[in-house]
PDB file with one MODEL, atoms N, CA, C and O in Angstrom:
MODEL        1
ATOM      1  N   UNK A   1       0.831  -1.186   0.000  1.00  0.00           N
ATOM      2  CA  UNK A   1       0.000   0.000   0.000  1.00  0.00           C
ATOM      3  C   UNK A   1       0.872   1.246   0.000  1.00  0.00           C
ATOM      4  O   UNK A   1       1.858   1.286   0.737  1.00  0.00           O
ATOM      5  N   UNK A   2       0.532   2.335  -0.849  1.00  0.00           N
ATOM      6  CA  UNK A   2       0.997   3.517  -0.804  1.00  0.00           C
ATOM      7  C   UNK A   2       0.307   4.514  -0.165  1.00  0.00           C
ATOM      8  O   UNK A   2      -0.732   5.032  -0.574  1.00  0.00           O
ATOM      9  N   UNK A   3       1.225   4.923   1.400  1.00  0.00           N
ATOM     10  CA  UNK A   3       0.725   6.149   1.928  1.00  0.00           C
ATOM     11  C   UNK A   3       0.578   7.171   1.281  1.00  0.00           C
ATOM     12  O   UNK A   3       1.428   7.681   0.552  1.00  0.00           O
ATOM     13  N   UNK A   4      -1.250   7.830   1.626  1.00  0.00           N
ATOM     14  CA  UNK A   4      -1.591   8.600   1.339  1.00  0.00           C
ATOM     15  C   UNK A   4      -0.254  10.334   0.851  1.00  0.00           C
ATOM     16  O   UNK A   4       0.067  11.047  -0.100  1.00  0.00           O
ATOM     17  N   UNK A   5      -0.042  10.175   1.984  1.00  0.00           N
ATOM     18  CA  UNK A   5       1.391  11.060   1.991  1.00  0.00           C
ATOM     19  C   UNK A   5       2.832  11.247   1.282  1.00  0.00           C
ATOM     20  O   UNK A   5       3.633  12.180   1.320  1.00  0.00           O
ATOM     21  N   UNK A   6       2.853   9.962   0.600  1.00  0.00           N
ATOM     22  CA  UNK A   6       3.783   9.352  -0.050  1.00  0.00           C
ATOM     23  C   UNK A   6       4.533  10.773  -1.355  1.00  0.00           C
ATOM     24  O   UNK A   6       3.859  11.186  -2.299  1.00  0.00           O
ATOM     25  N   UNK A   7       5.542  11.118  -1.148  1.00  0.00           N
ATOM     26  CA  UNK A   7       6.398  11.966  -2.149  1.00  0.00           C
ATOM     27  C   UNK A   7       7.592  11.137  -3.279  1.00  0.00           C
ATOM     28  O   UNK A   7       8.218  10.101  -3.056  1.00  0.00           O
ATOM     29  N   UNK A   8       7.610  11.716  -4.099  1.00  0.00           N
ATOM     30  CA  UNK A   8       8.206  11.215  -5.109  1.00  0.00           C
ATOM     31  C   UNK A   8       9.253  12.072  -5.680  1.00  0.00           C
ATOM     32  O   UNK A   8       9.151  13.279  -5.904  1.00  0.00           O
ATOM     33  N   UNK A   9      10.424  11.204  -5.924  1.00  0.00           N
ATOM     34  CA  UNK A   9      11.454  12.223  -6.949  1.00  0.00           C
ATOM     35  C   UNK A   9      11.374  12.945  -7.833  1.00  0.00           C
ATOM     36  O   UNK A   9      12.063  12.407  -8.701  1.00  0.00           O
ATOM     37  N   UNK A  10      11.063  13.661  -8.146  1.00  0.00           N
ATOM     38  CA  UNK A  10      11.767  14.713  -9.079  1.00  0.00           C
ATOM     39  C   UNK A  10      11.811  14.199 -10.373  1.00  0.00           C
ATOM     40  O   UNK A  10      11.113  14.386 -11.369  1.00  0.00           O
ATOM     41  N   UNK A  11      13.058  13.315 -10.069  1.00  0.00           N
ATOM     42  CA  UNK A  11      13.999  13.226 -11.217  1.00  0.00           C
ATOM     43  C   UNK A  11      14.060  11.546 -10.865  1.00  0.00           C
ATOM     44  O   UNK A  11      13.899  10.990  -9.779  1.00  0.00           O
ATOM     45  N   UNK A  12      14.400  10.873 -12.412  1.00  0.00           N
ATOM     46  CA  UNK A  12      13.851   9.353 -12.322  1.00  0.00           C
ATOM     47  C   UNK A  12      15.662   8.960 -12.322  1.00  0.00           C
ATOM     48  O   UNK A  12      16.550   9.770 -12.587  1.00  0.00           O
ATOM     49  N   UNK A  13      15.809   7.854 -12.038  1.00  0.00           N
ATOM     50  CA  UNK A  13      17.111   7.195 -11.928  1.00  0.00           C
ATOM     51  C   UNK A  13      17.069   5.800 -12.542  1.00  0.00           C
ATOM     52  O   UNK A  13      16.294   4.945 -12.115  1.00  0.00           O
ATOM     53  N   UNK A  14      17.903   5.584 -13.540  1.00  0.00           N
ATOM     54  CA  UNK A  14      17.748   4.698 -14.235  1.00  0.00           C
ATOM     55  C   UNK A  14      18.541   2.866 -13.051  1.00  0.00           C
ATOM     56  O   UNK A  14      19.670   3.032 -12.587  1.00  0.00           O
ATOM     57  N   UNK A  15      18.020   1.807 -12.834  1.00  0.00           N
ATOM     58  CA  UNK A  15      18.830   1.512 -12.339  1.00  0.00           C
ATOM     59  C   UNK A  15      19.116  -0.355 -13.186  1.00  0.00           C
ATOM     60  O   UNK A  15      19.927  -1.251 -12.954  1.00  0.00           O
ATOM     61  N   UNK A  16      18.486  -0.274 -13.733  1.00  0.00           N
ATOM     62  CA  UNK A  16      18.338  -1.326 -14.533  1.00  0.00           C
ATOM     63  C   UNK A  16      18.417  -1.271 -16.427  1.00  0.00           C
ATOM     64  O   UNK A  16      17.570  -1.019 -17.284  1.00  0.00           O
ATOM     65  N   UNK A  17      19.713  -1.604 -16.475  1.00  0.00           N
ATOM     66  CA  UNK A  17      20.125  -1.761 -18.009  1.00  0.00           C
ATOM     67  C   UNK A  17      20.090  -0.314 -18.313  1.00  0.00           C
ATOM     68  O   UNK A  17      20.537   0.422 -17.433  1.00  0.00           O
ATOM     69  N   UNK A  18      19.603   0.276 -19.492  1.00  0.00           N
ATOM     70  CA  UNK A  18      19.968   1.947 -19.799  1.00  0.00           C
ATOM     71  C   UNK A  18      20.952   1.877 -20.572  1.00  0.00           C
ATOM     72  O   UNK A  18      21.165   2.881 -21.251  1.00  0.00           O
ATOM     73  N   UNK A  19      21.963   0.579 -20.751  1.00  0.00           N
ATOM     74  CA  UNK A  19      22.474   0.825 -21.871  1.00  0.00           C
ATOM     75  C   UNK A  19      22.913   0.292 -23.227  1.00  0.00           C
ATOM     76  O   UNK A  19      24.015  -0.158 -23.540  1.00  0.00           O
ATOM     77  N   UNK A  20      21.874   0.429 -23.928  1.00  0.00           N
ATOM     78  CA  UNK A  20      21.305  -0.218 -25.153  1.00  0.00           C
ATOM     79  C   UNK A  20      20.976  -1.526 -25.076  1.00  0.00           C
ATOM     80  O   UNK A  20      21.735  -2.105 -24.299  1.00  0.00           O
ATOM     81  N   UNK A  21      20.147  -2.244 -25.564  1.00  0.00           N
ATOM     82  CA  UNK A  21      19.966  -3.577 -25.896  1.00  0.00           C
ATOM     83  C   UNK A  21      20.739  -4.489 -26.047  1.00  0.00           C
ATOM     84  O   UNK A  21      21.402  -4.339 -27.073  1.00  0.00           O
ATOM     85  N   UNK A  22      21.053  -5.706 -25.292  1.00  0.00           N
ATOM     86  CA  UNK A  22      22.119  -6.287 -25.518  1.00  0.00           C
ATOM     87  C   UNK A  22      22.374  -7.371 -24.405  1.00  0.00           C
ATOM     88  O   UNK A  22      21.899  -7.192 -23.283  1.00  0.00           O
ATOM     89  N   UNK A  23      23.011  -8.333 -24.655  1.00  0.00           N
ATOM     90  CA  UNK A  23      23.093  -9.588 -23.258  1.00  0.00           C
ATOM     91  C   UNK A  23      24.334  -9.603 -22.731  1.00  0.00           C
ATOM     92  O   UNK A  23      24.981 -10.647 -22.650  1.00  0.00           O
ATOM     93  N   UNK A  24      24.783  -8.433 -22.319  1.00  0.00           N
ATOM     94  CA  UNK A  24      26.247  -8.071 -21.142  1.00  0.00           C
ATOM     95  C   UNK A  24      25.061  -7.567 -19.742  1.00  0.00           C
ATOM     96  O   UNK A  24      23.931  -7.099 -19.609  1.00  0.00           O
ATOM     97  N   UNK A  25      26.039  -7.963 -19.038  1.00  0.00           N
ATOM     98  CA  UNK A  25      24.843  -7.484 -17.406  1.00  0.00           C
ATOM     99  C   UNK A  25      24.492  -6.338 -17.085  1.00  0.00           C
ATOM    100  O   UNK A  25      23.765  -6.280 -16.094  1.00  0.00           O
ATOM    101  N   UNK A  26      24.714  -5.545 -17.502  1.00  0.00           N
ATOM    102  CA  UNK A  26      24.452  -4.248 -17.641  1.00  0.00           C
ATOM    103  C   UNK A  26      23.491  -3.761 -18.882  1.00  0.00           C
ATOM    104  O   UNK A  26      23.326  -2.602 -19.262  1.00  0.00           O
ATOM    105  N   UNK A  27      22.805  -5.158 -19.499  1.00  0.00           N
ATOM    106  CA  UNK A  27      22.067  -4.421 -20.510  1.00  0.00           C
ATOM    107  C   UNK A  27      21.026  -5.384 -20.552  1.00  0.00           C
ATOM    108  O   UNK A  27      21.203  -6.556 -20.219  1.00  0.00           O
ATOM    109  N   UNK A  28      19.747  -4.840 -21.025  1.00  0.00           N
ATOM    110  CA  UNK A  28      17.956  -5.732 -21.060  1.00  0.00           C
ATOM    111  C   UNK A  28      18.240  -5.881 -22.560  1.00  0.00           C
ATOM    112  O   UNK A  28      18.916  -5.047 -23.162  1.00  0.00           O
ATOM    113  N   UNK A  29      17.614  -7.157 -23.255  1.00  0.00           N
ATOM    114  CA  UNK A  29      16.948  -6.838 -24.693  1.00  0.00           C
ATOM    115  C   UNK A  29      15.171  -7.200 -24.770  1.00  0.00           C
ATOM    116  O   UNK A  29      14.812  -8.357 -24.987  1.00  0.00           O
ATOM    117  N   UNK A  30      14.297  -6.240 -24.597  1.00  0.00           N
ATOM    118  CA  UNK A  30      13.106  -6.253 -24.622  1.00  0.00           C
ATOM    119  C   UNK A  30      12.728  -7.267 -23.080  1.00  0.00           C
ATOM    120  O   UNK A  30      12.124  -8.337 -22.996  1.00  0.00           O
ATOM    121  N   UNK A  31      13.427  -6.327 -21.894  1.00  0.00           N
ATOM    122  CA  UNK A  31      12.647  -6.723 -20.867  1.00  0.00           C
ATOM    123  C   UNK A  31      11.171  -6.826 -20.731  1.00  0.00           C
ATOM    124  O   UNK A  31      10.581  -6.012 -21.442  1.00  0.00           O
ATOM    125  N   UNK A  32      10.328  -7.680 -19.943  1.00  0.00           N
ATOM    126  CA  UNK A  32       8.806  -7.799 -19.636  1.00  0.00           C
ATOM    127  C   UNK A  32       8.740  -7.650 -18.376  1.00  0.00           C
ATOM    128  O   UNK A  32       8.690  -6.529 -17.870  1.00  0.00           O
ATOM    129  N   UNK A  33       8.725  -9.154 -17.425  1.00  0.00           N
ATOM    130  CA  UNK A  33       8.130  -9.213 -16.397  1.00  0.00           C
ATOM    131  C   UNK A  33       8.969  -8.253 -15.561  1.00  0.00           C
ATOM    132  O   UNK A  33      10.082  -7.882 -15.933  1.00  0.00           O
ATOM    133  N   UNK A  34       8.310  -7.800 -14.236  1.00  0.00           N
ATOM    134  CA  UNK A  34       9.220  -6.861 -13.371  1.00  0.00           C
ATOM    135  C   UNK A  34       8.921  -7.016 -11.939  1.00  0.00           C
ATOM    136  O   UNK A  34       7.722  -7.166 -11.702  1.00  0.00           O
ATOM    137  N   UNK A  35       9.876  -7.019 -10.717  1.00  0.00           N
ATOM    138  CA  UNK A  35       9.019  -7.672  -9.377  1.00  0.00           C
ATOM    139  C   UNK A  35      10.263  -6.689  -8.676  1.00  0.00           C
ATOM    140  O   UNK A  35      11.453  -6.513  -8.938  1.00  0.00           O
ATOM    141  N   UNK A  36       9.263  -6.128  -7.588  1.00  0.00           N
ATOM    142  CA  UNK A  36      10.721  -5.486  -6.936  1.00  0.00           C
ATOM    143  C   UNK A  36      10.172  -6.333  -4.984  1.00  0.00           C
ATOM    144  O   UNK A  36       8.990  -6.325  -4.643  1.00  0.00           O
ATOM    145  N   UNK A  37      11.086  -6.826  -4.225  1.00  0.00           N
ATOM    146  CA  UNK A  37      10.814  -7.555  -2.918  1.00  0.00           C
ATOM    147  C   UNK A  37      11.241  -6.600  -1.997  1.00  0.00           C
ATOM    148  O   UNK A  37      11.889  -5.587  -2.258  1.00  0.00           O
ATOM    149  N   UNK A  38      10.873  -6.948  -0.980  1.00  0.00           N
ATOM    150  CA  UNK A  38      10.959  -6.342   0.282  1.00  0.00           C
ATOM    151  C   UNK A  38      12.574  -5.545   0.725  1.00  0.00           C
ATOM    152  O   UNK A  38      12.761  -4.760   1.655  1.00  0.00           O
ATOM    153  N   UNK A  39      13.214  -5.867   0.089  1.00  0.00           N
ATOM    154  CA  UNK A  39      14.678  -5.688   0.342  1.00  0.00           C
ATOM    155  C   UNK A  39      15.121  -4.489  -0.948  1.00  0.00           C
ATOM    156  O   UNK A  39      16.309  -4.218  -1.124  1.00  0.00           O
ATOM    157  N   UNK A  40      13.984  -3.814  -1.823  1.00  0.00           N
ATOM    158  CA  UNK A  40      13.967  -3.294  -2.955  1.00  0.00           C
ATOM    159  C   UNK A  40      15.070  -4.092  -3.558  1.00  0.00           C
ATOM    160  O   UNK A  40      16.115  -3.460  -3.718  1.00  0.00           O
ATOM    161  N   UNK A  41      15.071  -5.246  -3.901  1.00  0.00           N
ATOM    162  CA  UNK A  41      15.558  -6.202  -5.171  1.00  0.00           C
ATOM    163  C   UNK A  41      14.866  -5.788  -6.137  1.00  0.00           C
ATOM    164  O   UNK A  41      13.644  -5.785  -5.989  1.00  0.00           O
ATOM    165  N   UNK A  42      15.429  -5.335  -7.362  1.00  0.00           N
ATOM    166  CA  UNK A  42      14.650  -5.274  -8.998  1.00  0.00           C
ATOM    167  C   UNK A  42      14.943  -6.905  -9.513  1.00  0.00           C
ATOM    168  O   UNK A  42      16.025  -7.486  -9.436  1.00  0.00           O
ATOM    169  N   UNK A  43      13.727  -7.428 -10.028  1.00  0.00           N
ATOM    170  CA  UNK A  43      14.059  -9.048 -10.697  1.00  0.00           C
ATOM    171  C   UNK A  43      13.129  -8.665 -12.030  1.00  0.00           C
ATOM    172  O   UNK A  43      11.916  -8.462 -11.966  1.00  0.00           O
ATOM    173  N   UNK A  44      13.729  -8.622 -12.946  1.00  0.00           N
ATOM    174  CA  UNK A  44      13.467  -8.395 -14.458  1.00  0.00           C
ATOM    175  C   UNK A  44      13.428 -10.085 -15.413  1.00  0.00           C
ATOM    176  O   UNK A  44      14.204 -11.040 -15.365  1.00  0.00           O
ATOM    177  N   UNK A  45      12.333  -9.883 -16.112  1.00  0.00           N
ATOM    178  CA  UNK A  45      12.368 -10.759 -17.216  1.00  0.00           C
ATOM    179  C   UNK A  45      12.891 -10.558 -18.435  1.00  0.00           C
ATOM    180  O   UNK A  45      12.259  -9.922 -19.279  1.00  0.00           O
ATOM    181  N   UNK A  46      14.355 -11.176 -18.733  1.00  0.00           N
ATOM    182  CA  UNK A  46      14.721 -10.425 -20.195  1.00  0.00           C
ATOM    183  C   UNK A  46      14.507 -11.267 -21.180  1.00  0.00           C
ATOM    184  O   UNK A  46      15.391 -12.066 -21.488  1.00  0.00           O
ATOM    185  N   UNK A  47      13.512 -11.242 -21.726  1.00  0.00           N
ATOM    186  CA  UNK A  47      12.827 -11.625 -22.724  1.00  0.00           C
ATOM    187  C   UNK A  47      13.630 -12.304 -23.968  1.00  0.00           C
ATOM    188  O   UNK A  47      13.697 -13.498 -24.261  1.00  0.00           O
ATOM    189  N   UNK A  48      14.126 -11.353 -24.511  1.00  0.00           N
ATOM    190  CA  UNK A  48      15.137 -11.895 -25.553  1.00  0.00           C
ATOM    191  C   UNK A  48      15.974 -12.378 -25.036  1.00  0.00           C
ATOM    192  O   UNK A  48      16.363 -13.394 -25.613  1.00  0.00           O
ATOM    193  N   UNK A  49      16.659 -12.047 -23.864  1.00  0.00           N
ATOM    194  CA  UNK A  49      18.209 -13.105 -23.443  1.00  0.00           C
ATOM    195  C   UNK A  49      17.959 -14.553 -22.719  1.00  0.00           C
ATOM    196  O   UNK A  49      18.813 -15.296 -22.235  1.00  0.00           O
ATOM    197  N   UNK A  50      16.471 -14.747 -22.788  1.00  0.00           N
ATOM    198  CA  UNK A  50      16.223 -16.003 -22.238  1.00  0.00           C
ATOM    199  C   UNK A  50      16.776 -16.033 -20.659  1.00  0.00           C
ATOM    200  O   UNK A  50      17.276 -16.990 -20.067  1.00  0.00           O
ATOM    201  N   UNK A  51      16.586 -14.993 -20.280  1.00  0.00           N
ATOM    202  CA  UNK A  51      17.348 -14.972 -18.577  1.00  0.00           C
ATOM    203  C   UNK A  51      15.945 -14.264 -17.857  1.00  0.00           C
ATOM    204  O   UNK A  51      14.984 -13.783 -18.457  1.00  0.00           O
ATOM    205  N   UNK A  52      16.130 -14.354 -16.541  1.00  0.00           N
ATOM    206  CA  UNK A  52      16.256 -13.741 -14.954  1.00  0.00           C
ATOM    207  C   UNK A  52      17.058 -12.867 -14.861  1.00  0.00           C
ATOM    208  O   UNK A  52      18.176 -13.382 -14.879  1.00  0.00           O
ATOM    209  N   UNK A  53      17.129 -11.501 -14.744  1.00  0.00           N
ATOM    210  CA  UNK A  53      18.331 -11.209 -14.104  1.00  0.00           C
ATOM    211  C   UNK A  53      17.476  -9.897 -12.475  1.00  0.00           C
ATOM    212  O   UNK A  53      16.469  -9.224 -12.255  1.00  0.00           O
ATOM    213  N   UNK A  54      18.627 -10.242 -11.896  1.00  0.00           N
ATOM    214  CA  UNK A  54      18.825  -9.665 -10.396  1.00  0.00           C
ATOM    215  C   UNK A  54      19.211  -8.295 -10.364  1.00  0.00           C
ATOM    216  O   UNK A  54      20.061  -8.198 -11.249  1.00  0.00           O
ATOM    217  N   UNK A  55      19.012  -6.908  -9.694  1.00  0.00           N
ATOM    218  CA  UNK A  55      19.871  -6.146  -9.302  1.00  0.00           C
ATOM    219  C   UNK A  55      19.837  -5.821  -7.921  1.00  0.00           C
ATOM    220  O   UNK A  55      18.765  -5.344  -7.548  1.00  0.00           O
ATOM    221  N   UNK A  56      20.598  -5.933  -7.183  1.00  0.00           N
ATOM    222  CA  UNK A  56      20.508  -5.913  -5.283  1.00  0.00           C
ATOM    223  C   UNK A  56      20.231  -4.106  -5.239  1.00  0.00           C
ATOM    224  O   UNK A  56      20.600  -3.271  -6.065  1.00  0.00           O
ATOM    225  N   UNK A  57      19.558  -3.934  -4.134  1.00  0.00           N
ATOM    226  CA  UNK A  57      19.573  -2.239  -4.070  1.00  0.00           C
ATOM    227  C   UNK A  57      20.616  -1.617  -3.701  1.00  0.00           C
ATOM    228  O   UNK A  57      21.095  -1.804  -2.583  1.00  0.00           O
ATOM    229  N   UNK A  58      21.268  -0.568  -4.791  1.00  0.00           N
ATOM    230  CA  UNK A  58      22.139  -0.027  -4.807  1.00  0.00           C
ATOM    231  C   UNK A  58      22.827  -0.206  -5.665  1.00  0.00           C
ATOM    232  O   UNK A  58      23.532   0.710  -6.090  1.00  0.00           O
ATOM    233  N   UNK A  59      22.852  -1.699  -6.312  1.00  0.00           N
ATOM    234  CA  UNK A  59      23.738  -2.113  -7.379  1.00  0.00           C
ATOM    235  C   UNK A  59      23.209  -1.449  -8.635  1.00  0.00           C
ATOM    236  O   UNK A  59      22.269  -1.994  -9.212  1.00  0.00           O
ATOM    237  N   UNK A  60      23.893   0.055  -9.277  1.00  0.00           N
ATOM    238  CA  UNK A  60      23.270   0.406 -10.718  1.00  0.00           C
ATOM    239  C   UNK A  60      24.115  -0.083 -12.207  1.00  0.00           C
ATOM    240  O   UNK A  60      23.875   0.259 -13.365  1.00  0.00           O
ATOM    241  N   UNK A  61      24.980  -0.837 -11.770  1.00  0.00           N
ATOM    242  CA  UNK A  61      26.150  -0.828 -12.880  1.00  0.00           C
ATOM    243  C   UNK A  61      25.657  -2.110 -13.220  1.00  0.00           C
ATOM    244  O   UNK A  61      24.817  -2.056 -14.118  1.00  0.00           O
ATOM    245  N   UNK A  62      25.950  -3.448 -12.719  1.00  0.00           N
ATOM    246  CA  UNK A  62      25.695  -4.576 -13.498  1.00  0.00           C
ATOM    247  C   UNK A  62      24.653  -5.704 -12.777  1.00  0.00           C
ATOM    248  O   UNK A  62      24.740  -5.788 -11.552  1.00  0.00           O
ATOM    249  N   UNK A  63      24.056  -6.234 -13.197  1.00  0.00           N
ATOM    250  CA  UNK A  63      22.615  -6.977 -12.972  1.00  0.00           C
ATOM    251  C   UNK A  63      23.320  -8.452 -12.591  1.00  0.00           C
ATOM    252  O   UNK A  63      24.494  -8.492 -12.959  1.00  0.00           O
ATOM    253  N   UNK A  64      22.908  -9.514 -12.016  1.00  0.00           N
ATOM    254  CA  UNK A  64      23.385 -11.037 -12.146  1.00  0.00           C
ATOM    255  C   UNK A  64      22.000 -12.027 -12.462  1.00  0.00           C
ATOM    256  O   UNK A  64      20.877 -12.014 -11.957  1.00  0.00           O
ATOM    257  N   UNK A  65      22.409 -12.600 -13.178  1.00  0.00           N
ATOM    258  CA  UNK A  65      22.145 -13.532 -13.951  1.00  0.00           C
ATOM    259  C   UNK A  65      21.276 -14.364 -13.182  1.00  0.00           C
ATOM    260  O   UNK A  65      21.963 -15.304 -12.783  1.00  0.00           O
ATOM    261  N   UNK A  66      19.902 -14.496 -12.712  1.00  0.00           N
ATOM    262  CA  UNK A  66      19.486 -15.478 -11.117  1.00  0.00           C
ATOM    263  C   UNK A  66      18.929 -16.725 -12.373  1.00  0.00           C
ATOM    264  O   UNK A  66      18.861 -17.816 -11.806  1.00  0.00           O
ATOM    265  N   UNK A  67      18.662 -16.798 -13.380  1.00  0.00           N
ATOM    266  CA  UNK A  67      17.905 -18.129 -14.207  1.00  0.00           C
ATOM    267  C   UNK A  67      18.011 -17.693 -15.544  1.00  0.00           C
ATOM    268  O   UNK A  67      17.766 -16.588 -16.028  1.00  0.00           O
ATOM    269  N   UNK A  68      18.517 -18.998 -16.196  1.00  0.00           N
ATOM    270  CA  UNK A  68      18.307 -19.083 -17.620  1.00  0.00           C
ATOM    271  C   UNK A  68      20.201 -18.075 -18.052  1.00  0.00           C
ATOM    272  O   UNK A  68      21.130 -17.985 -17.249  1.00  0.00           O
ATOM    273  N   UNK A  69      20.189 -17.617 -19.216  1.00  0.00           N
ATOM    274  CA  UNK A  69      21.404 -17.251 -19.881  1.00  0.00           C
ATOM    275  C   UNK A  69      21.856 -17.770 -20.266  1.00  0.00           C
ATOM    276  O   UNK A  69      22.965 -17.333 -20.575  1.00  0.00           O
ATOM    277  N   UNK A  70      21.606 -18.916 -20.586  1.00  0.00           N
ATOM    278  CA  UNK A  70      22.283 -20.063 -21.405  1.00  0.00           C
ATOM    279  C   UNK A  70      21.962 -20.787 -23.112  1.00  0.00           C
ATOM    280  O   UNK A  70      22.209 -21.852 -23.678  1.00  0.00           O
ATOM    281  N   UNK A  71      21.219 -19.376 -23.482  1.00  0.00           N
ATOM    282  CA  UNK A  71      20.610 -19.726 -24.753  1.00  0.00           C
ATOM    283  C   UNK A  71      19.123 -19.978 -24.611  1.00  0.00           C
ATOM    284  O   UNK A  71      18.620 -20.203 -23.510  1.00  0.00           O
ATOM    285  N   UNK A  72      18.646 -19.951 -25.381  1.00  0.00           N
ATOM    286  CA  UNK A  72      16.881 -20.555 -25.570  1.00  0.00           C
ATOM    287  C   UNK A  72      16.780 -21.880 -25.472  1.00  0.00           C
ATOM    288  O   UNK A  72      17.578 -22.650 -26.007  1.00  0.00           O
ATOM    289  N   UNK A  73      15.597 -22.302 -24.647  1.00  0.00           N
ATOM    290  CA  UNK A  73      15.900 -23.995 -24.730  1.00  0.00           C
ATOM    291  C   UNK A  73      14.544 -24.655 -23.434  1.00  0.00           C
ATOM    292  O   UNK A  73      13.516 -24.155 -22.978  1.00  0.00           O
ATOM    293  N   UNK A  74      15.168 -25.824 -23.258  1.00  0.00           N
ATOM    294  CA  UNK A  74      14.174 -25.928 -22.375  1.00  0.00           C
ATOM    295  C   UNK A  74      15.161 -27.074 -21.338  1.00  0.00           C
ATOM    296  O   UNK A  74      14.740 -28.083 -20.773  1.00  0.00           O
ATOM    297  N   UNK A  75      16.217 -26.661 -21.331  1.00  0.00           N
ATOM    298  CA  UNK A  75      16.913 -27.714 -20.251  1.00  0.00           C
ATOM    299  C   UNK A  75      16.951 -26.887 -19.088  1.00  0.00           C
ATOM    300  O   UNK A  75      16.689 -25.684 -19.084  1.00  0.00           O
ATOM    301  N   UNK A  76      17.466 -27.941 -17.573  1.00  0.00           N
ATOM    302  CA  UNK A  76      17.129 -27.133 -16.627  1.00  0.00           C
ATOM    303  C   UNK A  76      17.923 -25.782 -16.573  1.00  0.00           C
ATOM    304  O   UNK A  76      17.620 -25.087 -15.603  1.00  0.00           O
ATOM    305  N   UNK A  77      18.676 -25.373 -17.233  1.00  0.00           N
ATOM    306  CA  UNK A  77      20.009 -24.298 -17.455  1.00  0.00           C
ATOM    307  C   UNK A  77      19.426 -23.252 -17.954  1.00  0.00           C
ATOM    308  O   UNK A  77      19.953 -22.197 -17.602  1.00  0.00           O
ATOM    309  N   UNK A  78      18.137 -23.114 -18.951  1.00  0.00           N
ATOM    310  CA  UNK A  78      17.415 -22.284 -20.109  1.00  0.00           C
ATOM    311  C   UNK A  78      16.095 -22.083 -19.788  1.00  0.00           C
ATOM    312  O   UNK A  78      15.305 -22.650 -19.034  1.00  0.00           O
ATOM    313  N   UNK A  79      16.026 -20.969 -20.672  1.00  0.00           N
ATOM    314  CA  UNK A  79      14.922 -20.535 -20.321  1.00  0.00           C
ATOM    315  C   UNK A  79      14.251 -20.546 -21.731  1.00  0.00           C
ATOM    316  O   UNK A  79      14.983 -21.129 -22.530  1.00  0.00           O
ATOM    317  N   UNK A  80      12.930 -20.025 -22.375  1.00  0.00           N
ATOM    318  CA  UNK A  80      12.675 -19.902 -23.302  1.00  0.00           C
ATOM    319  C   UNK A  80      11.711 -18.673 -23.752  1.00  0.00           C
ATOM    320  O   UNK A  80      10.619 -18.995 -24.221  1.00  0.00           O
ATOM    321  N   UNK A  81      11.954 -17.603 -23.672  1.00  0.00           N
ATOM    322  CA  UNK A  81      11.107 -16.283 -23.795  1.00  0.00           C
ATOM    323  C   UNK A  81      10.343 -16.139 -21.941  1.00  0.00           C
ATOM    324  O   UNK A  81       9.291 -16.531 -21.436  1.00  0.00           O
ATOM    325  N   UNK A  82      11.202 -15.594 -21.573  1.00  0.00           N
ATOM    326  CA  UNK A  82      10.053 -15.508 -19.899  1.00  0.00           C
ATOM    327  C   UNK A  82       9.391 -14.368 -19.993  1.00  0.00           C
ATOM    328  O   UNK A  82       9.925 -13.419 -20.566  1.00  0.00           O
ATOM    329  N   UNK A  83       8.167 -14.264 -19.472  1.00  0.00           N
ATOM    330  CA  UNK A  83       8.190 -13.176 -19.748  1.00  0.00           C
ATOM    331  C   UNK A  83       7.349 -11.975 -17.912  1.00  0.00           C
ATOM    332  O   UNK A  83       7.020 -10.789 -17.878  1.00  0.00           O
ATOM    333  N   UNK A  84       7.324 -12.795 -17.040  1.00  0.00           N
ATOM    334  CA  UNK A  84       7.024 -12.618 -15.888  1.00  0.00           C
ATOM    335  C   UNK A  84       8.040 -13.469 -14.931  1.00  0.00           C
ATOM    336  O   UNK A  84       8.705 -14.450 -15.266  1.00  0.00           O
ATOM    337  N   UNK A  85       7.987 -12.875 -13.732  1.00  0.00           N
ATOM    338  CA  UNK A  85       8.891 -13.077 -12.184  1.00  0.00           C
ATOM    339  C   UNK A  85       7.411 -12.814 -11.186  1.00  0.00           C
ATOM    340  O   UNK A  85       7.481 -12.851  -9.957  1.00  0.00           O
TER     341      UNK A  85
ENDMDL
END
């Protein structure tokens, strides 16, 4: 729930990928699903990279890899288009 009172930045902060499309950890290609947990963890679905990836709060530079990155597929290693967390 969001308090009634609740203020917001200004100014937005990018903290997930931002730089260009692409499967280095620091980059989404046509992210979907999106879940942020109690600990403000960002957990992204990257769609095209067939991955999970993680960013811990605070971490803005590079993302880790939590499922899949191993190509398209369906072994336990792969993922195949996810598109929710």
């Amino acid at each position: 729930n969001i308090p009634t009172n609740a203020k917001w930045s200004q100014n937005g902060v990018t903290i997930a990928g931002g730089n260009g499309e692409g499967g280095a950890t620091n980059q989404l290609y046509h992210p979907w699903g999106l879940f942020v947990d109690d600990d403000l963890t960002v957990v992204i679905a990257d769609y095209e990279n067939h991955r999970i990836m993680q960013w811990k709060n605070g971490d803005t530079a590079n993302g880790q890899v939590v499922a899949g990155g191993n190509g398209e597929g369906n072994g336990l290693h792969q993922l195949k288009y996810p598109t929710d967390v």
